[in-house]
Phi, psi and omega in degrees: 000136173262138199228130195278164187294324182281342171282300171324298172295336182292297189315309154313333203271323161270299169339328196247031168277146175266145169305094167244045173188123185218119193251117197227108175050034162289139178218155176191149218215140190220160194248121172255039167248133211271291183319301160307333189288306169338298189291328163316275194286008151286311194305302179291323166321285184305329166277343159246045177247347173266054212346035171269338260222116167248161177282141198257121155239035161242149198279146177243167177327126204058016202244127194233152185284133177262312173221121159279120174024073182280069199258146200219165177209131177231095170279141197334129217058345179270190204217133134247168178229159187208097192255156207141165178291160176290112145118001182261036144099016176301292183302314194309300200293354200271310167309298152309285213308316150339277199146311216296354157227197186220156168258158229260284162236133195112181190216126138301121189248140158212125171286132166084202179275131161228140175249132165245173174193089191248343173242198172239127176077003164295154220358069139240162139326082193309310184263020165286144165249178201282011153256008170274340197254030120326281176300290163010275204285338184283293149010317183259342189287348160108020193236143188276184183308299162325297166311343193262293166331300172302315142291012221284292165315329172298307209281305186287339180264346173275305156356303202062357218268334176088203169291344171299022183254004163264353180252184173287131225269010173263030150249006172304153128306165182274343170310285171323319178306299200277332155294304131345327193248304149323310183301312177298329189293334193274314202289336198256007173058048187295132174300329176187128203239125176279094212233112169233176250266016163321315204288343195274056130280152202283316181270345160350314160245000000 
């Protein structure tokens, strides 16, 4: 295969990009009995709150691999995409890297800010309106008050939402949401934005 002086250079240009993700032999494992799946997670919870809890790479009773060893690396400037069937670990693997679950085995490094938008409408505040809770999610996202104020206009004109930026935000469309949520996320300059099927709402554009 031949590779052109412009690949060749693209290609040099990500090596020598620094590494700000690093997903290393993740595995993560679900119980599809909802009563056993409890008892699991009391169990484990208490052994690692007690430092006994080791990573397990054997399935107990009724317990299926959700992701096997899974290792990925992303440097500054590229994009992945995680194409698959419904239910083959896309959102799970979209949740670790985020923090929102912990994995059974391996480990995730992330260098810098990461904004996820792994559901519609995750962190906000429902009886919050959307600019408070602008500011809220932007907050966490690591940018003060000052920092925020300034974007405060940018964020509302890519949004679009109007004066509805004053109600509440359970009076949104899931468009208004998903949009809203998007707007904040970008707007917080992220090292790396996690995106998983929010945007496939109908008013969205």
């Amino acid at each position: 295969m031949m590779i052109s002086t412009t690949e060749q250079d693209l290609a040099n240009k990500s090596q020598d990009s620094e590494v700000i993700l690093s997903i290393n032999g993740v595995s993560k494992k679900f119980c599809r009995d909802l009563k056993r799946s409890l008892l699991y997670g009391v169990h484990d919870i208490g052994t690692e709150l007690l430092g006994l809890r080791q990573k397990d790479d054997k399935l107990r009773k009724k317990e299926f691999w959700a992701l096997k060893d899974v290792s990925i690396q992303l440097r500054r400037g590229e994009a992945i995409g995680l194409v698959g069937k419904n239910g083959s670990g896309k959102s799970t693997l979209l949740r670790i890297i985020s923090g929102l679950i912990k994995p059974d085995v391996g480990s995730v490094e992330v260098k810098g800010r990461l904004a996820p938008l792994i559901a519609l409408g995750a962190g906000f505040n429902p009886i919050l309106t959307g600019r408070e809770n602008i500011y809220a999610n932007m907050s966490i996202l690591g940018l003060s008050k000052k920092e925020i104020d300034q974007r405060f206009d940018q964020v509302l004109e890519f949004a679009e939402i109007g004066d509805a930026i004053d109600s509440p935000v359970q009076t949104y469309s899931s468009g208004m949401a998903a949009r809203l949520g998007f707007a904040s996320a970008i707007h917080t300059e992220p090292d790396i934005l996690l995106i998983d099927e929010v945007l496939a709402v109908g008013d969205l554009l």
